[in-house]
C-alpha positions as CSV (number, residue, x, y, z in Angstrom):
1,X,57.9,72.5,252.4
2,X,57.9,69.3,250.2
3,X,60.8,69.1,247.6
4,X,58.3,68.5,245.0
5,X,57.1,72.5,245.4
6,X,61.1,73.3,245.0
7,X,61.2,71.6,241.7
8,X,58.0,72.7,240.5
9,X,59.1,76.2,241.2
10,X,62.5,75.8,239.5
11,X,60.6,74.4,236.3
12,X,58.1,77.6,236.5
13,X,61.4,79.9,236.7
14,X,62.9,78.3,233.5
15,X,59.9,78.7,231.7
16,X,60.0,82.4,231.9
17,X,63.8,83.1,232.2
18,X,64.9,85.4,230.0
19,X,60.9,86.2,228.9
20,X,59.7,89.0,231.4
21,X,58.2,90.9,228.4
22,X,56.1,88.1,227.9
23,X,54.8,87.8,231.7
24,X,51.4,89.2,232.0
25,X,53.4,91.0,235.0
26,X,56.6,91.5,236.4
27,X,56.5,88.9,239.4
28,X,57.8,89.1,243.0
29,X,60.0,87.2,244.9
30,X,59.6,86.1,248.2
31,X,63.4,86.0,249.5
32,X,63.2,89.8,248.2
33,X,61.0,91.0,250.8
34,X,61.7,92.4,254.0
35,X,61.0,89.2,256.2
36,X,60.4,85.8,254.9
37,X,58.3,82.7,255.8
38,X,57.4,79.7,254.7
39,X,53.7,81.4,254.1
40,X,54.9,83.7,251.4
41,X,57.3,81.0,250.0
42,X,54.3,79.1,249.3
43,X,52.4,82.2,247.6
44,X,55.6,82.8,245.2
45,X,54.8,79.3,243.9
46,X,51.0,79.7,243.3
47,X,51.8,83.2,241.6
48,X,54.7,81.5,239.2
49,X,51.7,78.5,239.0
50,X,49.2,80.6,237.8
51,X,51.8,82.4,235.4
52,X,52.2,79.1,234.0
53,X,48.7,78.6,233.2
54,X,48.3,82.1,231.7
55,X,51.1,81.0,229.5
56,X,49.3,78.1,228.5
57,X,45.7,79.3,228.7
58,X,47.1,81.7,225.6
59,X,48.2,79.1,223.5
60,X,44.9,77.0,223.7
61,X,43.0,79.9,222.7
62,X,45.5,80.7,219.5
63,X,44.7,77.4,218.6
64,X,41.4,77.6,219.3
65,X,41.3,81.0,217.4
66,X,42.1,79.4,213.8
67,X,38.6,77.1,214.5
68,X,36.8,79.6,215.1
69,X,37.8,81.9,212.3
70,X,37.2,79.1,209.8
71,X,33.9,78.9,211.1
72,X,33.6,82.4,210.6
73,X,34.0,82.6,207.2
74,X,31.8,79.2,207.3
75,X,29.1,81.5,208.3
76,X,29.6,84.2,205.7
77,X,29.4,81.7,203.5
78,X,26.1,80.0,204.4
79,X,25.1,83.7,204.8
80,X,25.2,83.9,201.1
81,X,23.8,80.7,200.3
82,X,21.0,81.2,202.4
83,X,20.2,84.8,200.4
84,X,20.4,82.8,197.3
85,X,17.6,80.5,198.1
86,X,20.9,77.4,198.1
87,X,20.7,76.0,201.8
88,X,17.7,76.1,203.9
89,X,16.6,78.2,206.9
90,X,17.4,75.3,209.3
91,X,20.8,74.1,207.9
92,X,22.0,78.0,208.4
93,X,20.6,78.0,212.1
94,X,22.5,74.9,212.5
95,X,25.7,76.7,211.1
96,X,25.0,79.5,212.8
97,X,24.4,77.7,216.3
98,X,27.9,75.8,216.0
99,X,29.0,79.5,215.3
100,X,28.0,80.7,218.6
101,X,29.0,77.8,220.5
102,X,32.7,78.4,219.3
103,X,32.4,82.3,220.1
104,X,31.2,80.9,223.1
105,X,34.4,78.9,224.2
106,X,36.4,81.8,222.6
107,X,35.3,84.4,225.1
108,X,35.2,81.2,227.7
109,X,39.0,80.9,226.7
110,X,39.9,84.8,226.8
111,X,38.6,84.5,230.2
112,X,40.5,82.1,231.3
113,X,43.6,84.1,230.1
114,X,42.9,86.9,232.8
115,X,41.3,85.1,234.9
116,X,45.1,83.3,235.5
117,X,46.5,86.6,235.7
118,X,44.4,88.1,237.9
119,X,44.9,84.7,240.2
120,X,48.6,85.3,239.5
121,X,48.4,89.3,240.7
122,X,46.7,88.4,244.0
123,X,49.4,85.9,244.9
124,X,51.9,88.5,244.2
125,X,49.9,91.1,246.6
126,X,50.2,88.1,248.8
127,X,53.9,87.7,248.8
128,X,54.3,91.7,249.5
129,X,51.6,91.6,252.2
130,X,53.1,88.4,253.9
131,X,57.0,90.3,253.3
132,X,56.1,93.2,253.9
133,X,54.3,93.4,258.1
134,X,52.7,96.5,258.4
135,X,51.8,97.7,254.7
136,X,48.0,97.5,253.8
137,X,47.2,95.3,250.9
138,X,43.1,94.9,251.6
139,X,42.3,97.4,248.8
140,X,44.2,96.1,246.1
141,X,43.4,92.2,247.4
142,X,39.6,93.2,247.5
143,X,40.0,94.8,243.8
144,X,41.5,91.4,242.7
145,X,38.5,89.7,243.9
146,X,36.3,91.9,242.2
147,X,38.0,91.7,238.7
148,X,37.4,88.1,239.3
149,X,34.0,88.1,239.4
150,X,33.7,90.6,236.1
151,X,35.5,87.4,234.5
152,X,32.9,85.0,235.7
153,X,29.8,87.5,235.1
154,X,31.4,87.7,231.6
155,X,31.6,83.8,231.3
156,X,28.1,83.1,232.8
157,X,26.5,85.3,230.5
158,X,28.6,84.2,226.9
159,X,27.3,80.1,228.7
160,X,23.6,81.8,229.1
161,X,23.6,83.4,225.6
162,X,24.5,79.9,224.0
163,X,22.0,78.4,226.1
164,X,19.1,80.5,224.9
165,X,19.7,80.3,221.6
166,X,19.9,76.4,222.1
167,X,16.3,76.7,224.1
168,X,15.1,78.5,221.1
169,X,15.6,76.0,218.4
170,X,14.8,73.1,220.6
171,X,10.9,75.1,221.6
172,X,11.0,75.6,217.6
173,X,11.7,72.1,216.8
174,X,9.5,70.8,219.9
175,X,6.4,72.7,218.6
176,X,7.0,71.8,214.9
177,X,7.1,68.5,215.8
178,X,3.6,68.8,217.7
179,X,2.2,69.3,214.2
180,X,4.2,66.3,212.8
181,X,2.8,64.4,215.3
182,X,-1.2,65.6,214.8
183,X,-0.9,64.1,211.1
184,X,1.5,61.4,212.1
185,X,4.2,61.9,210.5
186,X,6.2,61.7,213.4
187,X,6.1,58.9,216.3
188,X,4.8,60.1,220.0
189,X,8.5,58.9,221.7
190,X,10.0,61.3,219.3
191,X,7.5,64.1,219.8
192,X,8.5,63.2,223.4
193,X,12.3,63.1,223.1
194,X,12.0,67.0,221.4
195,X,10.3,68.1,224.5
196,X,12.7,66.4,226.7
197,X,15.3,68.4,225.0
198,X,13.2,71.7,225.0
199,X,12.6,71.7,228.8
200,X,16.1,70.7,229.3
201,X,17.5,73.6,227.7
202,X,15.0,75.8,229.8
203,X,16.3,74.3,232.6
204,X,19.8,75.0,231.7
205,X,19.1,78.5,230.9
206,X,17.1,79.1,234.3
207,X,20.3,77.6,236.3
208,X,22.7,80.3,234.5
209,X,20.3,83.2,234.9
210,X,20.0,82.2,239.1
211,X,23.6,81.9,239.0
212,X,24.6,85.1,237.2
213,X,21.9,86.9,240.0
214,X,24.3,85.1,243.0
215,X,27.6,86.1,241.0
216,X,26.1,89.8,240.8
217,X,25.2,89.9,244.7
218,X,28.9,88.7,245.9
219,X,30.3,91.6,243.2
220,X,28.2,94.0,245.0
221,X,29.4,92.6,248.5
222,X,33.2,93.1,247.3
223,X,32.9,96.3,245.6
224,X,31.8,97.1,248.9
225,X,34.6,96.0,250.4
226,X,36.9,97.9,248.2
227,X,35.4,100.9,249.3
228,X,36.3,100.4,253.3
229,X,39.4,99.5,252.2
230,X,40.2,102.5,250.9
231,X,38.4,104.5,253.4
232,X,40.3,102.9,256.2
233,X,43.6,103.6,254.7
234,X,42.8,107.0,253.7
C-alpha cells in the first residue's frame, strides 16, 4: 500500500478524533478484527473516506440551506404580490421556478449526505466481512445496496420534477410565441429558438423518466437479493 493511503488515513482520523458523536456511525477498524489484510486495510480507508465526505456533504447543504430559505420567504413574498394584482403571473412562475430548482439541489444535497453514509456503512460491513472469515455479511451488504438505490430513485425524481415544470413553461412560452409570430410581433429564429428549448426540456424529462424505470428494475433485482440472503442464513 502506497504511503500516500497512510497519510490520507491519518488526516481522516484527526478529523474525527475526539468527535464520534458527530460520526454518522461508530466506524471499525481493521487491525481490530480477527485477521488482517491488506484488503480490509484498504476498506478502513474508503469507510474513513466516505466519512469525510458525509462531513463535508453536511456543511455544503447548511450553507446551501440559508439560500434556499431566503428564497423561501422570496416566494411568500411574490405570493402576496401576485394576489394583489403587484407582479405578473409570469415574473411569479419565474420566482417560483428558481424556487424549485433550489428545493431541487436541497433534496439533491440531503442525498448526498446519506448517500456518503450509506457508502461509508458498506465499507465498514466490508472491513468485518474481510476480518472476520466465516461470518455472513450478504444480507446487510445487499440492504446497503438497496438503500442506495432509494437515494438515487429519490434524486432522479426531485431532477424529473424540476424538469417538468421547466418543459411546462417552455411549451407555454413556445405556443405563446406561435401567436407572436402569426401577427409578427415576434421574428421566426426566435419562434424557432422557443421550440428548441421546449423539445429540449421534453427530451430531458423523457431521459429521467427511462432512467428512474432502469433505477426501479435494479431495486427490484436487489431487494431480491436481500431476501436469499436472509433465507440462506436462516
Amino acid at each position: 500500500m502506497k504511503f500516500g493511503l497512510f497519510s490520507v488515513i491519518l488526516t481522516l482520523l484527526a478529523t474525527v478524533a475526539n468527535a464520534e458523536s458527530e460520526l454518522p456511525f461508530t466506524p471499525v477498524n481493521a487491525a481490530d478484527q480477527k485477521v488482517i489484510t491488506s484488503k480490509s486495510i484498504e476498506e478502513e480507508l474508503e469507510q474513513f473516506r466516505y466519512i469525510a465526505e458525509w462531513a463535508t456533504a453536511q456543511a455544503v447543504y447548511e450553507t446551501n440551506r440559508l439560500k434556499f430559505d431566503q428564497a423561501t420567504k422570496e416566494l411568500d413574498r411574490a405570493k402576496t404580490l401576485l394576489e394583489a394584482g403587484t407582479i405578473t403571473s409570469l415574473k411569479f412562475s419565474g420566482i417560483l421556478y428558481q424556487h424549485k430548482l433550489l428545493e431541487g439541489e436541497m433534496i439533491r444535497l440531503s442525498n448526498e449526505i446519506l448517500k456518503a453514509k450509506i457508502n461509508a456503512e458498506f465499507h465498514r460491513l466490508r472491513v468485518l466481512e474481510e476480518g472476520n472469515p466465516g461470518q455472513d455479511y450478504k444480507a446487510e451488504l445487499s440492504q446497503i445496496l438497496v438503500d442506495g438505490l432509494l437515494l438515487d430513485i429519490s434524486s432522479v425524481t426531485s431532477q424529473l420534477n424540476v424538469a417538468r415544470t421547466s418543459n411546462e413553461m417552455a411549451s407555454a412560452h413556445f405556443n405563446n410565441g406561435k401567436a407572436l409570430a402569426a401577427s409578427n410581433r415576434i421574428s421566426k429564429a426566435e419562434l424557432e429558438q422557443r421550440q428548441l428549448i421546449a423539445n429540449t426540456t421534453a427530451t430531458q424529462v423523457a431521459s429521467l423518466e427511462r432512467q428512474l424505470r432502469v433505477i426501479r428494475i435494479a431495486l427490484t433485482n436487489f431487494e431480491n437479493n436481500v431476501k436469499r440472503a436472509k433465507k440462506n442464513r436462516d
